[in-house]
Backbone as a printed PyTorch tensor [residue, N CA C, xyz], in Angstrom:
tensor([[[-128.5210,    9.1280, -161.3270],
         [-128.6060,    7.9420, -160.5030],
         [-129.7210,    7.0580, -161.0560]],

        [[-129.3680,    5.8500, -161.2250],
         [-130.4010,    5.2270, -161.7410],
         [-131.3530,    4.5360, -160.7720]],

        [[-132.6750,    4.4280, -161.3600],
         [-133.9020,    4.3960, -160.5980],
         [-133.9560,    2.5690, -160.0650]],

        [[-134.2370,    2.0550, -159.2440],
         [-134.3220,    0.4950, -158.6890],
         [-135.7010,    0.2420, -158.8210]],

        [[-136.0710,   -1.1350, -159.8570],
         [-137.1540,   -1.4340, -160.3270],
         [-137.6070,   -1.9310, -158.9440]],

        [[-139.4010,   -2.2200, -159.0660],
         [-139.9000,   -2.1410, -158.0110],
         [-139.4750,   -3.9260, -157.6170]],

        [[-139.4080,   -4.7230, -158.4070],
         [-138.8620,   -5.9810, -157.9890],
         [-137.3770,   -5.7840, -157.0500]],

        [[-136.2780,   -4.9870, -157.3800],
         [-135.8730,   -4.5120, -156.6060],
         [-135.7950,   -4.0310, -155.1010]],

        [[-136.8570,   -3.1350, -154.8900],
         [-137.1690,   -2.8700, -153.6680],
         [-137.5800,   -3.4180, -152.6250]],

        [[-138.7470,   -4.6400, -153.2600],
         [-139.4300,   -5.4910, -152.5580],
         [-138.0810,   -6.4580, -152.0650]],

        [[-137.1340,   -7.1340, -153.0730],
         [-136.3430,   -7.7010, -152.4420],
         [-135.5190,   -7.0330, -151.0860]],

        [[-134.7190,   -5.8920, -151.3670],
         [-134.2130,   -5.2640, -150.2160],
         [-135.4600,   -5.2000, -149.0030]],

        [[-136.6650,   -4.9230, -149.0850],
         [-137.5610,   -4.4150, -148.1970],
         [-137.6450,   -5.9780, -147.6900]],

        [[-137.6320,   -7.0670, -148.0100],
         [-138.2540,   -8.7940, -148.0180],
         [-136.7190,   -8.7400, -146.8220]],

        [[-135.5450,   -8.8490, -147.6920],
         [-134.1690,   -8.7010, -146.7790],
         [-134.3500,   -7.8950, -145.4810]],

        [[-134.3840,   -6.9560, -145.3160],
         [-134.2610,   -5.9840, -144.1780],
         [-135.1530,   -6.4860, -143.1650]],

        [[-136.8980,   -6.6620, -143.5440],
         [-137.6540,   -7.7460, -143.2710],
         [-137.0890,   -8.7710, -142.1090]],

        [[-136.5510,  -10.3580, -143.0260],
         [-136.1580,  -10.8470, -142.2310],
         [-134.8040,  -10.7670, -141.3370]],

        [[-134.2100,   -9.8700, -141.8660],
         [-132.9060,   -9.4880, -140.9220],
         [-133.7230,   -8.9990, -139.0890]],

        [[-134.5270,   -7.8560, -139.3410],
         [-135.4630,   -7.8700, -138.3610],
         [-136.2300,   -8.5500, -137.2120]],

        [[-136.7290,   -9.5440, -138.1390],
         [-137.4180,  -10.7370, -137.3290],
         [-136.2480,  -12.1490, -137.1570]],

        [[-135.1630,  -11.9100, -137.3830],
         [-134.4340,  -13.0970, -137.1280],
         [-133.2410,  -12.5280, -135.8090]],

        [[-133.4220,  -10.7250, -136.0770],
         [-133.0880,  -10.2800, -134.0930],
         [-133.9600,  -10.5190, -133.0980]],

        [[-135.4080,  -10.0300, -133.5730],
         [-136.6720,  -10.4030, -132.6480],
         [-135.8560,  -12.1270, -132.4570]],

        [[-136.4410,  -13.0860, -133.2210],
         [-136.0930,  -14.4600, -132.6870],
         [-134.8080,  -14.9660, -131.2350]],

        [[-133.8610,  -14.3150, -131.8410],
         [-132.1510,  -14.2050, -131.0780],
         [-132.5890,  -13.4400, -129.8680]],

        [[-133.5820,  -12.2900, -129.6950],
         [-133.5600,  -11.5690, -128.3800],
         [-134.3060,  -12.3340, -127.5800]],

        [[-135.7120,  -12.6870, -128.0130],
         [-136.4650,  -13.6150, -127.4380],
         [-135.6470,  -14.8800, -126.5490]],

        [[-135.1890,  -15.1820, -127.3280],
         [-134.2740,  -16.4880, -126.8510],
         [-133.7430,  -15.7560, -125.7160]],

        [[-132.9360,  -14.8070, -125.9570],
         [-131.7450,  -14.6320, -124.6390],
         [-133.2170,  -14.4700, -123.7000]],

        [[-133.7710,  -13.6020, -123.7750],
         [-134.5520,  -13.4010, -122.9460],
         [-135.0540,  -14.7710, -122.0000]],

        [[-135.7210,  -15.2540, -122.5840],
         [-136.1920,  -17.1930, -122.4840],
         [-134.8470,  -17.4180, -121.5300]],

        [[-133.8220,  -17.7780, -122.1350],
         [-132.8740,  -18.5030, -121.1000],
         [-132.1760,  -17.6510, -120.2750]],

        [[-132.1270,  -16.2270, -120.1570],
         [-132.4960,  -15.6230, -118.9440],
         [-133.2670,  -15.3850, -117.4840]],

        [[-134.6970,  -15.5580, -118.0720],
         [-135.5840,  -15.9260, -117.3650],
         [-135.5930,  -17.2290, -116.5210]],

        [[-134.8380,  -18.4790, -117.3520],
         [-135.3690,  -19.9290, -116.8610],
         [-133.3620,  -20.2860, -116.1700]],

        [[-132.4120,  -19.2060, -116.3940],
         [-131.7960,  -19.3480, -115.5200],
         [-131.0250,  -19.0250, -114.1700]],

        [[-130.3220,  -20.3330, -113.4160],
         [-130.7340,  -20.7350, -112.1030],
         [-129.6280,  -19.3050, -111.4930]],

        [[-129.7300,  -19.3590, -110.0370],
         [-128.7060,  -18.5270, -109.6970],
         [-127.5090,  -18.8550, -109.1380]],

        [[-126.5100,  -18.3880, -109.6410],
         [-125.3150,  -18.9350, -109.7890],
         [-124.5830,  -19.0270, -108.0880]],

        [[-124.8350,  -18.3250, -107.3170],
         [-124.6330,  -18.0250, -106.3680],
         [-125.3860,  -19.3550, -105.5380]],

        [[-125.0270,  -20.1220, -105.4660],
         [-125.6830,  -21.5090, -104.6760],
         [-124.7370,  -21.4120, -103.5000]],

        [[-125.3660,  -21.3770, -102.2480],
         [-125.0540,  -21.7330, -100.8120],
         [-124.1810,  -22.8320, -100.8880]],

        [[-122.9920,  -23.2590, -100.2210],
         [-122.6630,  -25.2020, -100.0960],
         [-122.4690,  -24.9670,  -98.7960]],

        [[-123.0910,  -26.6360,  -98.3380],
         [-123.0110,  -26.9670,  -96.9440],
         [-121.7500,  -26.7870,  -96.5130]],

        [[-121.4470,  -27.0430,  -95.2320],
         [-120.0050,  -27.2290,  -94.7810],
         [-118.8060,  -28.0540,  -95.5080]],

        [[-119.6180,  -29.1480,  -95.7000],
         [-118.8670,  -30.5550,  -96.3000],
         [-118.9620,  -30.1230,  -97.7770]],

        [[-119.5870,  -29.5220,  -98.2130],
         [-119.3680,  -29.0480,  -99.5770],
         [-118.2750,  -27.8150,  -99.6070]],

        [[-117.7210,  -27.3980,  -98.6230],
         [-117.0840,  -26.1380,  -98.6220],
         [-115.6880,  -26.7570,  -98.4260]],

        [[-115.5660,  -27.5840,  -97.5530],
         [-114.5470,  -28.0520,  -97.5550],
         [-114.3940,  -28.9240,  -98.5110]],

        [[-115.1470,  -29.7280,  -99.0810],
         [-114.6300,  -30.7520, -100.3780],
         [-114.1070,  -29.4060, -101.5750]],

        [[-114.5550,  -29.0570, -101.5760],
         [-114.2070,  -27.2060, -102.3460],
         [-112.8770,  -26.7160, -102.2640]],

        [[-112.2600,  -26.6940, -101.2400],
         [-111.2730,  -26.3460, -100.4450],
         [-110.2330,  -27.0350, -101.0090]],

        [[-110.4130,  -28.5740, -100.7200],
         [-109.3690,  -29.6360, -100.3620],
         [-108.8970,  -29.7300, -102.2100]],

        [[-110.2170,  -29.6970, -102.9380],
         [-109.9900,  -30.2640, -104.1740],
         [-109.1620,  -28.8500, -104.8930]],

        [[-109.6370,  -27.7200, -104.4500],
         [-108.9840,  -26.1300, -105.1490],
         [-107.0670,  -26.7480, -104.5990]],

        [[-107.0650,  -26.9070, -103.2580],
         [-105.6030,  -27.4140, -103.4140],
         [-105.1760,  -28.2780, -103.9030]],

        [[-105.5440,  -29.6610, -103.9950],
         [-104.9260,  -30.4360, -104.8010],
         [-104.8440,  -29.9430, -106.2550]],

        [[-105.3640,  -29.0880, -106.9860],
         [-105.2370,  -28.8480, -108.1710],
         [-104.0380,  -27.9560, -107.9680]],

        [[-103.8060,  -26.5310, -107.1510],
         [-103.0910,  -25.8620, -106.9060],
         [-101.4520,  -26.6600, -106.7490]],

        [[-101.6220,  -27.7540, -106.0930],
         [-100.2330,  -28.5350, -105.7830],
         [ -99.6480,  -29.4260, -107.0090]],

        [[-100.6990,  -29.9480, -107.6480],
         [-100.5170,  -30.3070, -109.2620],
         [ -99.7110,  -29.6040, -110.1350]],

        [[-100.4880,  -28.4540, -110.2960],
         [ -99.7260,  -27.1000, -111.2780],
         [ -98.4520,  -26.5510, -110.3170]],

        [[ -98.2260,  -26.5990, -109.0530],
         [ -96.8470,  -26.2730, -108.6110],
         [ -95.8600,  -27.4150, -108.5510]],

        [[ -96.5950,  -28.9640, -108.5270],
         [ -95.2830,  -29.6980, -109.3070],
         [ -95.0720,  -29.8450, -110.5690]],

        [[ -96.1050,  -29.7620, -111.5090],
         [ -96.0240,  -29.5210, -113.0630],
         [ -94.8340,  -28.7140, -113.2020]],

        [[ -95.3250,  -27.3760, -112.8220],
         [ -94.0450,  -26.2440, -113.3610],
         [ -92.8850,  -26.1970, -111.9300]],

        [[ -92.5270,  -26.9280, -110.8310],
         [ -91.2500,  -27.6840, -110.4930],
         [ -90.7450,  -28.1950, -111.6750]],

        [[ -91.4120,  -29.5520, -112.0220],
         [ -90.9000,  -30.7010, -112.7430],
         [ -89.9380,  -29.9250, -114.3320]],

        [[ -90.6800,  -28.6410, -114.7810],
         [ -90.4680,  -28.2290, -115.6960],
         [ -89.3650,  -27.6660, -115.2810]],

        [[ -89.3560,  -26.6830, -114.3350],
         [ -88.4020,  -25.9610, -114.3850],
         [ -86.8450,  -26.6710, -113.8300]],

        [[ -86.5410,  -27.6670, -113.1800],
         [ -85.6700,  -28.7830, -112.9200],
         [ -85.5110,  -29.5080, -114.3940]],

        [[ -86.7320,  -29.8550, -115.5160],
         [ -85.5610,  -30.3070, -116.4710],
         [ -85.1820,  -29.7330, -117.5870]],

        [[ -85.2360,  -28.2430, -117.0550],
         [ -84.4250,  -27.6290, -118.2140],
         [ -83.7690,  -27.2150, -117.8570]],

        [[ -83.0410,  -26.9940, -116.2220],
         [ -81.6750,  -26.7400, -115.5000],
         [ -80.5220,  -27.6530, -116.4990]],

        [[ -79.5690,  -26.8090, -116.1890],
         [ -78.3120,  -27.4440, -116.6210],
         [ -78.0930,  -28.3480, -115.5740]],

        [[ -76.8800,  -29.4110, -115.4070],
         [ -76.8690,  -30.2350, -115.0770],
         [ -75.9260,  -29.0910, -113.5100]],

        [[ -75.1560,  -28.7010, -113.8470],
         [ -74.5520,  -27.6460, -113.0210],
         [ -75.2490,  -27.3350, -112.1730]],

        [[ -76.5060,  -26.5230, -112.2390],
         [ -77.4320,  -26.0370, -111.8680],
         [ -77.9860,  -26.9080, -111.1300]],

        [[ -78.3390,  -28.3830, -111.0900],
         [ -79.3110,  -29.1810, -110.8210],
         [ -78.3050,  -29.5150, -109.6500]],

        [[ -77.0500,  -29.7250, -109.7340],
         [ -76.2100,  -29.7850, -108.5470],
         [ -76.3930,  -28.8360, -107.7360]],

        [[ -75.9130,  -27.7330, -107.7210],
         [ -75.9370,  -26.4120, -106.7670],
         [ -77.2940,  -26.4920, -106.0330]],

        [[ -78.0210,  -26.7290, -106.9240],
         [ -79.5220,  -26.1810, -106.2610],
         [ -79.7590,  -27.3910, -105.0400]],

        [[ -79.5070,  -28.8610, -105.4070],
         [ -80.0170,  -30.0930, -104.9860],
         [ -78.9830,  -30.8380, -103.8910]],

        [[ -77.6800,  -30.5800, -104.1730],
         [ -76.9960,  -31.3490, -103.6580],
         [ -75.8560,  -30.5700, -103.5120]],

        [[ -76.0350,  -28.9290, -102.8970],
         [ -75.1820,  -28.6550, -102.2200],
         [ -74.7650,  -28.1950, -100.4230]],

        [[ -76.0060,  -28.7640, -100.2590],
         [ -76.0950,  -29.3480,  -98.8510],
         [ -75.0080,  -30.4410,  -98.4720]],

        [[ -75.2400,  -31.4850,  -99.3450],
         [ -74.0800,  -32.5380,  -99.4620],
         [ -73.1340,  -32.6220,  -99.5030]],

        [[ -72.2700,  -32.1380,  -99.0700],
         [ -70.2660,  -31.9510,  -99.1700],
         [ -70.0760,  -32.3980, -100.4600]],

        [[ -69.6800,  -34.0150,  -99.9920],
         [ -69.0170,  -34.9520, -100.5770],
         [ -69.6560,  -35.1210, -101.6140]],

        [[ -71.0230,  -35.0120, -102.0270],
         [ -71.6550,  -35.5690, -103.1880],
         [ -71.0040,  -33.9920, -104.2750]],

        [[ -71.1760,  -32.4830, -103.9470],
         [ -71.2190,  -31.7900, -104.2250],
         [ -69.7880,  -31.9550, -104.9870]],

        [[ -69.0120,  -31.8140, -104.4430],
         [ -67.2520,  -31.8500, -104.8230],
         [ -67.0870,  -32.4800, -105.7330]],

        [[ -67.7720,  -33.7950, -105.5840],
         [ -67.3000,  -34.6180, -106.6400],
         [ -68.0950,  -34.2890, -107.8140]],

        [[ -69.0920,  -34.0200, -107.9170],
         [ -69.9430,  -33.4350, -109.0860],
         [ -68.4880,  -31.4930, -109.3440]],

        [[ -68.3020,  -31.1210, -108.5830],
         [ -67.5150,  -29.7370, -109.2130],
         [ -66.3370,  -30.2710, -109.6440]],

        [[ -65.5560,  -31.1560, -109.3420],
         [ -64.5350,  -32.0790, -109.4080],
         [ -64.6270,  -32.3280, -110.9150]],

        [[ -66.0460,  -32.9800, -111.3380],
         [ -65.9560,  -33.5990, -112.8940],
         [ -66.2010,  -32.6410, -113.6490]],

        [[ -66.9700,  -31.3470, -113.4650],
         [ -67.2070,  -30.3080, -114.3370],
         [ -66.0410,  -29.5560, -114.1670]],

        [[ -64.8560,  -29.6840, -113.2580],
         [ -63.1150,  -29.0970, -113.9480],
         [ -62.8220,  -29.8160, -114.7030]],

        [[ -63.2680,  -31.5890, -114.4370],
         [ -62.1420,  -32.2380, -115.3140],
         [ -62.7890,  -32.1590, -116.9930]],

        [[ -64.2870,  -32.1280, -116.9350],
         [ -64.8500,  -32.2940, -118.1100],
         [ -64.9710,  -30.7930, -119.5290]]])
């Protein structure tokens, strides 16, 4: 096995070195913005609970007409009948009427 000149060593030992002190730096830090942060758990007034509330549903009613809207326009047209307008007699018939004749 061959022997590693001492210029060698010092480099690996210089490397390992700052590999060392550049975790010290990174832990410090977490530590630091650990310390200086807030707690996540914040109280809201009433009116903050309900503005909370109102706004969690309107987002909730968004994403349930989003994926409505989606799922209606990739129905077949067939489909979009049955589902929509077969309450409707007359509208219904005549829509099954054109999908015999068509």
């Amino acid at each position: 096995m061959k022997k590693l000149s001492n210029k060698t060593k010092d480099k690996i030992y210089i490397t390992v070195f700052l590999i060392g002190i550049m975790w010290l730096i990174i832990l410090l830090f977490v530590a630091i913005v650990n310390l200086f942060a807030t707690d996540q758990f914040v109280e809201l007034s009433e009116q903050e609970q309900i503005n909370k509330y109102y706004t969690e549903q309107s987002i909730k009613n968004e994403i349930d007409y989003i994926a409505m809207w989606e799922y209606t326009e990739n129905m077949s047209e067939q489909e979009y009948y049955e589902t929509f307008y077969k309450d409707d007699l007359k509208e219904y018939e005549a829509v099954q009427q054109n999908f015999a004749a068509g």
